[in-house]
SELUM-839444 format. One record per atom (N, C-alpha, C): residue number from 1; residue in one letter; atom name; x, y, z. Coordinates in Angstrom, 2 decimals, padded with zeros to 5 digits. Layout:
BEGIN
{NUM, "a", "CA", {X, Y, Z}} ...
***
This chain:
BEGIN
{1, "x", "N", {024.16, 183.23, -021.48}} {1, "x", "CA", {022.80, 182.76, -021.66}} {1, "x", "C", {022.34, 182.18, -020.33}} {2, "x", "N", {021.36, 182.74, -019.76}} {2, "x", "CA", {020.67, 182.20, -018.55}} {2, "x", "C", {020.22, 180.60, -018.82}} {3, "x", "N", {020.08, 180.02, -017.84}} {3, "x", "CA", {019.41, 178.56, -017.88}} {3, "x", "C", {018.01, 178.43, -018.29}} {4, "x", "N", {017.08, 179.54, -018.19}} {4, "x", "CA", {016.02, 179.61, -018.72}} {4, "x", "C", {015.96, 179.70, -019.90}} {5, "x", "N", {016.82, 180.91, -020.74}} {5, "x", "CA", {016.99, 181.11, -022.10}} {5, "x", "C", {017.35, 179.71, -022.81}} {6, "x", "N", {018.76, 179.16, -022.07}} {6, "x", "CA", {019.11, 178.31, -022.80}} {6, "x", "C", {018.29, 176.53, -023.09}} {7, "x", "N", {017.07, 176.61, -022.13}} {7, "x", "CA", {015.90, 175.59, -021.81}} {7, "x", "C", {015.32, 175.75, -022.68}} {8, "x", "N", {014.90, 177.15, -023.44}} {8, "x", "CA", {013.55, 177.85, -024.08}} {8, "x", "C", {014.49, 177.26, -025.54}} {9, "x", "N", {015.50, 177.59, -025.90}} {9, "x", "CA", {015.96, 177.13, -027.16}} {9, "x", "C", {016.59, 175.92, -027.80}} {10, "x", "N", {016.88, 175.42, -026.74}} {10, "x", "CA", {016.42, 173.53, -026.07}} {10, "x", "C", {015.70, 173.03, -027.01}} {11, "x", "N", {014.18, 173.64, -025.76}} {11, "x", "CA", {013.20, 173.35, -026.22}} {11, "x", "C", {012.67, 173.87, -027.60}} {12, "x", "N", {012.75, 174.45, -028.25}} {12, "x", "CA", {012.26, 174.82, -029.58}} {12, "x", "C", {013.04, 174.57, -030.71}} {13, "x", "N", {014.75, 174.04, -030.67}} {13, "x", "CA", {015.59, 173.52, -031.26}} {13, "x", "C", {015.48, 172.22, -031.96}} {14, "x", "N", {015.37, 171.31, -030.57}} {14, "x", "CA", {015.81, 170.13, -030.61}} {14, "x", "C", {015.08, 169.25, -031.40}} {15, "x", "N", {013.65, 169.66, -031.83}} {15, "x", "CA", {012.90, 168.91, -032.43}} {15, "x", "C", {013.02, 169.29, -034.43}} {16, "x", "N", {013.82, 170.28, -034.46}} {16, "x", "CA", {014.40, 170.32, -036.04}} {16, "x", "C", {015.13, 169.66, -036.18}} {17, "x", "N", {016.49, 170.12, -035.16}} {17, "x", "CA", {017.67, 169.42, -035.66}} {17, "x", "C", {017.50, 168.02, -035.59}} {18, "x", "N", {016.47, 167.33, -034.60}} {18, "x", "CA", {016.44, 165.53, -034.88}} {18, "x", "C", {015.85, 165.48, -035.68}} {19, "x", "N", {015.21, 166.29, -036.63}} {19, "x", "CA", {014.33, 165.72, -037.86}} {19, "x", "C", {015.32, 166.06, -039.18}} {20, "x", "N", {016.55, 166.91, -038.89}} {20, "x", "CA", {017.46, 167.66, -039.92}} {20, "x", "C", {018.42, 166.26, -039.86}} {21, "x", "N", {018.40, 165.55, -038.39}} {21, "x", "CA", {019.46, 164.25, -038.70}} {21, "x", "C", {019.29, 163.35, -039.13}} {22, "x", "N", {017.55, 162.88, -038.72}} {22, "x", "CA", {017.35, 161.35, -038.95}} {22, "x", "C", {016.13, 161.89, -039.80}} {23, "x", "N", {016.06, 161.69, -040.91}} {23, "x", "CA", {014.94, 161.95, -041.56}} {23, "x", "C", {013.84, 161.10, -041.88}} {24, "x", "N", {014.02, 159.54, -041.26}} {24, "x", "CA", {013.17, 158.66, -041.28}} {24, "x", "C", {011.99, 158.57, -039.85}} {25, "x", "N", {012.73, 159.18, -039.23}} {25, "x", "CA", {011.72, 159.75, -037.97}} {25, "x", "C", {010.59, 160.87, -038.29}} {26, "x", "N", {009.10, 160.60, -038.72}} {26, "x", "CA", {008.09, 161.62, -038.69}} {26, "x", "C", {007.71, 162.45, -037.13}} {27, "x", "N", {007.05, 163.47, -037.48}} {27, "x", "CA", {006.80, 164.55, -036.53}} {27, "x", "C", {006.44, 164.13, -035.22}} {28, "x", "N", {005.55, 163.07, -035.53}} {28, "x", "CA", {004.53, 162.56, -034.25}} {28, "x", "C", {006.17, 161.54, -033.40}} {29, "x", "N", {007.09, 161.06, -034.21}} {29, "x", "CA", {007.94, 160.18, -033.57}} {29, "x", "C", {009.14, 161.49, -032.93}} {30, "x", "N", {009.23, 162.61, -033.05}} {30, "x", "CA", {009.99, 163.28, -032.94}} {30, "x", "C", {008.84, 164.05, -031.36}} {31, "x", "N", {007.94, 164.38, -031.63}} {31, "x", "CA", {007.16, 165.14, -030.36}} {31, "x", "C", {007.53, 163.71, -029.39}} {32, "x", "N", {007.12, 162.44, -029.41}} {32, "x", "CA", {006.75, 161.58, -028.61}} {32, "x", "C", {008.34, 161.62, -027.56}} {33, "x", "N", {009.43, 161.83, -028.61}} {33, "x", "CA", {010.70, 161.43, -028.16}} {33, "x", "C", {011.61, 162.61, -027.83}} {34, "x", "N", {011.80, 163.56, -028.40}} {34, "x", "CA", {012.45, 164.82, -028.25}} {34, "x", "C", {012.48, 165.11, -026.44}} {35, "x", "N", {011.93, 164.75, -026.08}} {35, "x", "CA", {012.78, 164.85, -024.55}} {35, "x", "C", {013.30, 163.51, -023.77}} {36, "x", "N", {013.22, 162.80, -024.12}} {36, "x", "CA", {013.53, 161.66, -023.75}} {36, "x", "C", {014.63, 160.84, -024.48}} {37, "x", "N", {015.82, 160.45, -024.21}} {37, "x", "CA", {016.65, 159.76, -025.49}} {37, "x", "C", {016.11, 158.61, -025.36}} {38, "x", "N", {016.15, 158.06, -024.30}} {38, "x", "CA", {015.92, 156.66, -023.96}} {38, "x", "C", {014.84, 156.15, -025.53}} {39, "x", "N", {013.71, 156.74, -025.49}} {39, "x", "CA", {012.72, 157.04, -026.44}} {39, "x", "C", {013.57, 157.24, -027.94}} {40, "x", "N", {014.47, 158.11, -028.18}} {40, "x", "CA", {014.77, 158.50, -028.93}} {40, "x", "C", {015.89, 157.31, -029.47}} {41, "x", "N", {016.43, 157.06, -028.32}} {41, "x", "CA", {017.34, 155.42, -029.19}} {41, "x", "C", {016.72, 154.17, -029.77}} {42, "x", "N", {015.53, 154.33, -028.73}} {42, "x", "CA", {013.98, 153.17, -029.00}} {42, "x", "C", {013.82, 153.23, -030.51}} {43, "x", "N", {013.48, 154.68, -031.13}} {43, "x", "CA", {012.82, 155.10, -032.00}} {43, "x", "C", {013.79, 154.98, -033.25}} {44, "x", "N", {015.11, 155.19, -033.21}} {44, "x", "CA", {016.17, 154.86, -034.03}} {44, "x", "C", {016.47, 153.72, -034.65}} {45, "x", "N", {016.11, 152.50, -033.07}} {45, "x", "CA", {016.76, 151.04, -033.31}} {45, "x", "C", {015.05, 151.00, -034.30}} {46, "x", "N", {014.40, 150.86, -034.25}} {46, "x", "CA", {013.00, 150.49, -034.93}} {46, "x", "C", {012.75, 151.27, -036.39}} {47, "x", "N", {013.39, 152.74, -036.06}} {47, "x", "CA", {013.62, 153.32, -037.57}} {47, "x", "C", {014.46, 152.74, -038.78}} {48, "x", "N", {015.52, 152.78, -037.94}} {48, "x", "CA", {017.38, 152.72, -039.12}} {48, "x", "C", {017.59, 150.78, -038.53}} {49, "x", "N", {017.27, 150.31, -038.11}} {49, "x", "CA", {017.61, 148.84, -037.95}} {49, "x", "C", {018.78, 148.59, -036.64}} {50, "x", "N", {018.89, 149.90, -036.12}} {50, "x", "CA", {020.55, 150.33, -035.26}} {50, "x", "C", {020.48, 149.41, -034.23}} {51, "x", "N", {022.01, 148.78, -034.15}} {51, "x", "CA", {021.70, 147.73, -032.47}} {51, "x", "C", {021.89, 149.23, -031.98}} {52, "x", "N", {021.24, 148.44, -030.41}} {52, "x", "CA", {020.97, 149.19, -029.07}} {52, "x", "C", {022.34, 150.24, -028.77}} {53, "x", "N", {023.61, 149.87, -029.27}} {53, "x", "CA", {024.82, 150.47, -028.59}} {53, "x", "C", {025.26, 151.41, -029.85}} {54, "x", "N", {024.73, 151.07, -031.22}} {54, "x", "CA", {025.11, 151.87, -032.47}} {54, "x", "C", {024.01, 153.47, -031.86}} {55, "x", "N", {022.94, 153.21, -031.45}} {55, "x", "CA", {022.11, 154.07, -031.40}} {55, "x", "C", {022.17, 154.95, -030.71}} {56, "x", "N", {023.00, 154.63, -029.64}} {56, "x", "CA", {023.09, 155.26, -028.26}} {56, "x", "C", {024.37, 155.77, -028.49}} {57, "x", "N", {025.30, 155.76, -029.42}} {57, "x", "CA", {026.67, 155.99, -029.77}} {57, "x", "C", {025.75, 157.50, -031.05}} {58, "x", "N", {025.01, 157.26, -031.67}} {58, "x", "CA", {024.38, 158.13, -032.34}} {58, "x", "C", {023.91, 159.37, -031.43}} {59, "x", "N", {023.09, 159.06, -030.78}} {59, "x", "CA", {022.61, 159.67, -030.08}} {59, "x", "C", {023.20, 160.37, -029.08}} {60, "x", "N", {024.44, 159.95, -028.41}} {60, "x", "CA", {025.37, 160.58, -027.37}} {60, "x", "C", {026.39, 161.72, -028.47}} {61, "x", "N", {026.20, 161.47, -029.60}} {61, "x", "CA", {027.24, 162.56, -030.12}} {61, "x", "C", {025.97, 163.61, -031.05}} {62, "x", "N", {025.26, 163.15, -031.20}} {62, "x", "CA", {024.18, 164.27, -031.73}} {62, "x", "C", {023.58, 165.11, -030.29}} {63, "x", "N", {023.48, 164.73, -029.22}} {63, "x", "CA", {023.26, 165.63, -027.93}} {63, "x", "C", {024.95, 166.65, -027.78}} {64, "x", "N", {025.52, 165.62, -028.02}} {64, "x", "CA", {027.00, 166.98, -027.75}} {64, "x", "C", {027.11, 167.68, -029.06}} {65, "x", "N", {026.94, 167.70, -029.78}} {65, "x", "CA", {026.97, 168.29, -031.01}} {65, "x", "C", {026.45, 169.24, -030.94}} {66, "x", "N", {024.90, 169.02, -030.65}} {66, "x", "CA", {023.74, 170.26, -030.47}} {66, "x", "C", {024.12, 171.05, -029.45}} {67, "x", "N", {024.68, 170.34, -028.26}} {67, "x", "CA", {024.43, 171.04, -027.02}} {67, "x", "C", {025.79, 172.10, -026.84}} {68, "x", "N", {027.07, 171.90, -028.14}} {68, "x", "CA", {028.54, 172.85, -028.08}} {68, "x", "C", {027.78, 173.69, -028.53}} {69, "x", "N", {026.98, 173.34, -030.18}} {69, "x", "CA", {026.88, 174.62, -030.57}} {69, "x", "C", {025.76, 175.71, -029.83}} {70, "x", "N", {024.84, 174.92, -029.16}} {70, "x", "CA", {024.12, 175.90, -028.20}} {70, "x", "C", {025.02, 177.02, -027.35}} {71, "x", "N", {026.04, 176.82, -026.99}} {71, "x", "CA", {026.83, 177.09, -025.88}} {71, "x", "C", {027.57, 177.63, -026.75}} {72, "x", "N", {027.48, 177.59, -028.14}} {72, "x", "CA", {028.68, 179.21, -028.80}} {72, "x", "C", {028.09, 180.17, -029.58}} {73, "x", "N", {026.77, 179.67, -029.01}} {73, "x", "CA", {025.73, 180.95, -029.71}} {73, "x", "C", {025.17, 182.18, -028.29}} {74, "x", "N", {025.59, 181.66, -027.42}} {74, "x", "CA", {025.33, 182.06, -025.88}} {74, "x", "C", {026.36, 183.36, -025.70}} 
***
């Protein structure tokens, strides 16, 4: 999978599967954040009640998660 391909499905992925994980996050909180984690841990701790390090522990294994199986569909 080229780096372009694999950008393009990135990008058109990533905003299901964070709504397939955290389902208390609406659309508008998922566009605002979907490229940004920083945003996306913001949006967690204020969603789910998560301290700062639960969120970012969430969030660092839902990016590797997404990002193996990207890489065994390639």
């Amino acid at each position: 999978m080229t780096h372009a391909t694999f950008e393009w499905h990135r990008s058109r992925l990533l905003p299901g599967e964070i709504q397939n994980r955290w389902k208390q996050l609406t659309t508008s909180d998922i566009e605002e954040c979907s490229a940004d984690r920083t945003k996306l841990i913001g949006m967690l701790q204020a969603r789910y009640g998560f301290a700062k390090r639960r969120a970012e522990k969430e969030v660092e294994h839902f990016f590797g998660q997404f990002l193996d199986r990207l890489r065994m569909a390639a």
